[in-house]
N, C-alpha and C positions, 0 to 999 in steps of 0.2 A: 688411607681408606682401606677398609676391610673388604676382601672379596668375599659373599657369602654363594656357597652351592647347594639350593635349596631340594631336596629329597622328599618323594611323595609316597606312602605305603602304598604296593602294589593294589588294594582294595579299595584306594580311595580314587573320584574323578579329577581326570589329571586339572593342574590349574596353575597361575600364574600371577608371582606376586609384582603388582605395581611399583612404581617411583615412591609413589604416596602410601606405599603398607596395604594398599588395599588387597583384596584377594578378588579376582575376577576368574571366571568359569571357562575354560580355552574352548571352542568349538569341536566336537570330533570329527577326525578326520575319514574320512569313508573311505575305506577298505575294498568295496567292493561294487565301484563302480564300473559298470561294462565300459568292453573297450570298443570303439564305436570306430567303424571303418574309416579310411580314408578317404576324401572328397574324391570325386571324379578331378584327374584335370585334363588339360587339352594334352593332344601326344608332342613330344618333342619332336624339334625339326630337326634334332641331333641324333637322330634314331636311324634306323635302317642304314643307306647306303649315304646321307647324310653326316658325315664324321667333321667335327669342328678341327680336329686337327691338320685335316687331308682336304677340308674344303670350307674354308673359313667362313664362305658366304652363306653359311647353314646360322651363321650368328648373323650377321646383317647383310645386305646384298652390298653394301659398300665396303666391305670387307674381301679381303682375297690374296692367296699367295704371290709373290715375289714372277714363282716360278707356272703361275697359271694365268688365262686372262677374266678378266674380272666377270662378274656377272652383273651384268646392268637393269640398275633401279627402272627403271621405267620399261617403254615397251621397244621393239629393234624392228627396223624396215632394212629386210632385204636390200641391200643394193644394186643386185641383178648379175653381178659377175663375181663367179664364184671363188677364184682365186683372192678377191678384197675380200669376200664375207668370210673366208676361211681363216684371216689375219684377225679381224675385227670383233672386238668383244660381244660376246651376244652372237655373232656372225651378221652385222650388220652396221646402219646406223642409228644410233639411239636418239627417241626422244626426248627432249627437255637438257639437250645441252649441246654445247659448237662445237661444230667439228674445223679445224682449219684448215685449206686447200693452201700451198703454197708452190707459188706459180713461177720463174723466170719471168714471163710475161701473158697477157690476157690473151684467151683467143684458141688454147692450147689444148683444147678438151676438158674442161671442168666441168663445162653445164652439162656434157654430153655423160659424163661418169656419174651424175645424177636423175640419171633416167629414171631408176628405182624410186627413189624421195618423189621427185616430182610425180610419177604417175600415184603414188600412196597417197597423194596429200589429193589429188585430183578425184580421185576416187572415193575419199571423204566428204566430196564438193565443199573443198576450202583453198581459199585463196594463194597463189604461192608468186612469193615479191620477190623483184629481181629490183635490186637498190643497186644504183653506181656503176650499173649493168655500161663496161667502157662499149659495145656495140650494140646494134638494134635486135631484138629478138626477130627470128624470122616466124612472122604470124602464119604462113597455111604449113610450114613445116612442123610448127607446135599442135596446130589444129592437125593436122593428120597424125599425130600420136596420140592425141585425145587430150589434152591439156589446156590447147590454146586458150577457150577461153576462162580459165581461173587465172591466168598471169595476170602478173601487174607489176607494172614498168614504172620504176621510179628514177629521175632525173635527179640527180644532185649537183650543187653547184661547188660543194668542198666537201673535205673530207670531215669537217662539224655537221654539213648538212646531212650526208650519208650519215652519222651515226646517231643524231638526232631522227631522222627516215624512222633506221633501225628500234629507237628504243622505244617510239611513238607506235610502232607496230608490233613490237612483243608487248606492253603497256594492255594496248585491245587487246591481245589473245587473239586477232581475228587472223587466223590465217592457219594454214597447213605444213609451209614452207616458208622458208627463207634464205634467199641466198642473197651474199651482200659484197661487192668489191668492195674492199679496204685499204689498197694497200699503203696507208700510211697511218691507221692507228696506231693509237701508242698502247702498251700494257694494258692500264686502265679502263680504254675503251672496252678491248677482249673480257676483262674483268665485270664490267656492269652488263655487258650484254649476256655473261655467262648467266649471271645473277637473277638476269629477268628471262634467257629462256627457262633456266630451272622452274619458275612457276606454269610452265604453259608442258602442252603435249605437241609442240611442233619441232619440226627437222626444219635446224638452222648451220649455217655454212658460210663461213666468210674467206671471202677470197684476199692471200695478202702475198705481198711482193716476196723476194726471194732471198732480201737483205734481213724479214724478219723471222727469217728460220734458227738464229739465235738467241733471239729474244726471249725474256721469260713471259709465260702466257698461260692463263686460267684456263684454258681451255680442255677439255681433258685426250682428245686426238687431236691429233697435226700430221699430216700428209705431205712433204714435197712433190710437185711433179713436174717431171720434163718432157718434151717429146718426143716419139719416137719414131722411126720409118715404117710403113706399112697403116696405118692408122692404129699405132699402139700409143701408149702413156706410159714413160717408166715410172713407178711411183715407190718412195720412200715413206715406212711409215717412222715418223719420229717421236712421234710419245703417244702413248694409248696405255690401258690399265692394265696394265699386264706384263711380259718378260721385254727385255726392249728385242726390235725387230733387227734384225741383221740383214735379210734380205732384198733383192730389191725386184718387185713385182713389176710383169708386165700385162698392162692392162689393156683388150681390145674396146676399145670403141665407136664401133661399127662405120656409120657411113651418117649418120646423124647431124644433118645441116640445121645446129639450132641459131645462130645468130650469121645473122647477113655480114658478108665481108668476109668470112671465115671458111674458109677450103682448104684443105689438104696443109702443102707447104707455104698457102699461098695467105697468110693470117695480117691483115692491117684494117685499122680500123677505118671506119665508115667514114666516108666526109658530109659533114654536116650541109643540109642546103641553106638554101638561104633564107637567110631569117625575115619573118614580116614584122609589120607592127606589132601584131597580136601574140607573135611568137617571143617579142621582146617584153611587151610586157608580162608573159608569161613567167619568162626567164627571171623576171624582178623577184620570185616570190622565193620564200625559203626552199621549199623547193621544186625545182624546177617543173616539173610535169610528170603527172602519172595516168599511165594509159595501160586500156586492156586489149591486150594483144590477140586480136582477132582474123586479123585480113592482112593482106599483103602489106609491104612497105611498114609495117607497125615499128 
């Protein structure tokens, strides 16, 4: 096949010959079209004091250096003592995902180092569950912080029933808080309850034994805490978004009598009275009993 390079006199209009021999008339091409500005757009978040390389979360809030702590998607509730908010991404605890308290044993200042959470969810007038709660909330000591009555006290009879409690009340959305004894979830548990606070805007918090501080877990902070003399908390943070924590904080937690049976050195749990009829058929149901902590004895 012969390649032809077709030549047109500069005085004729230019044109183009077909497959089929035909001669067709090429469009002209305009010369002289204005150049027409560029759109408005929105300002970059990569702009100013914003720099993607220095502060990655200028690209997504889930994003963040190694050597920073992250900045958290959702909103951050003060915890009230400022040596944790100083650790804590946000300086706080965020909502719409777990945080994990891990404990030696119950009794030891956890509910009390959530003064902060509880009074923010009270203060939205929304509900805050105490699931697996191992002692009795003391009802005029919550009432005289202004809390008492949003609690709600949930009885479990196992640790299915506690996380069934659990998922049945992130499911509603109905609530502000949540804090939940666990200590013998497995992985998975941690994982689905993560899953479902991420749809909600509440501060959840599950309390787990001190066996599963090497566990792997969805959770994105984890806490240890142990006791300490004076009414302190030593506390360990073990994973949170950001640089890992070296140091180990000591946390005051005032004089805060939230659950009956628990004083000072003096931490054992409640003895149950005696059960009635009514208390036993109660007991039959999945789960056991929920009550709003108002008054004495609750």
């Amino acid at each position: 096949m012969q390649r032809v390079r077709a030549h047109h006199p500069p005085d004729v209009p230019t044109q183009q010959m077909s497959l089929l021999g035909d001669v067709e008339p090429v469009r002209p091409i305009a010369t002289n079209l204005a150049l027409q500005p560029p759109e408005p757009t929105e300002p970059s978040r990569c702009s100013g004091r914003l720099n993607p390389l220095t502060d990655p979360g200028a690209i997504h809030p889930s994003l963040w250096r190694a050597s920073q702590l992250a900045r958290p998607i959702g909103k951050v509730v003060p915890s009230g003592i400022d040596v944790l908010d100083g650790e804590l991404p946000g300086g706080g605890w965020a909502e719409g995902s777990v945080a994990e308290l891990i404990v030696k044993h119950s009794g030891i200042g956890e509910l009390s180092m959530l003064r902060g959470a509880l009074d923010a969810a009270a203060q939205r007038n929304r509900p805050i569950w105490l699931v697996g709660c191992p002692f009795a909330p003391n009802g005029p000591e919550l009432a005289r912080i202004g809390v008492g009555k949003h609690v709600r006290w949930v009885k479990a009879e196992s640790p299915a029933d506690a996380q069934w409690a659990c998922e049945t009340i992130l499911r509603s959305n109905a609530l502000g808080a949540l804090v939940a004894w666990l200590p013998r979830v497995r992985p998975v548990g941690i994982r689905r309850l993560q899953g479902l606070t991420a749809a909600t805007d509440a501060l959840v918090f599950a309390i787990r034994s001190a066996s599963a501080a090497n566990d792997a877990s969805a959770s994105p902070l984890r806490i240890a805490l142990e006791p300490a003399p004076g009414g302190f908390v030593r506390a360990q943070i073990l994973k949170r978004r950001g640089p890992a924590a070296s140091n180990t904080l000591l946390l005051p937690l005032g004089s805060l009598a939230h659950l009956l049976g628990v004083s000072g050195g003096n931490r054992r749990q409640v003895q149950p009275s005696p059960e009635t009829s009514q208390d036993k058929d109660r007991d039959s149901k999945k789960v056991a009993g929920i009550a709003e902590v108002t008054g004495a004895g609750t």
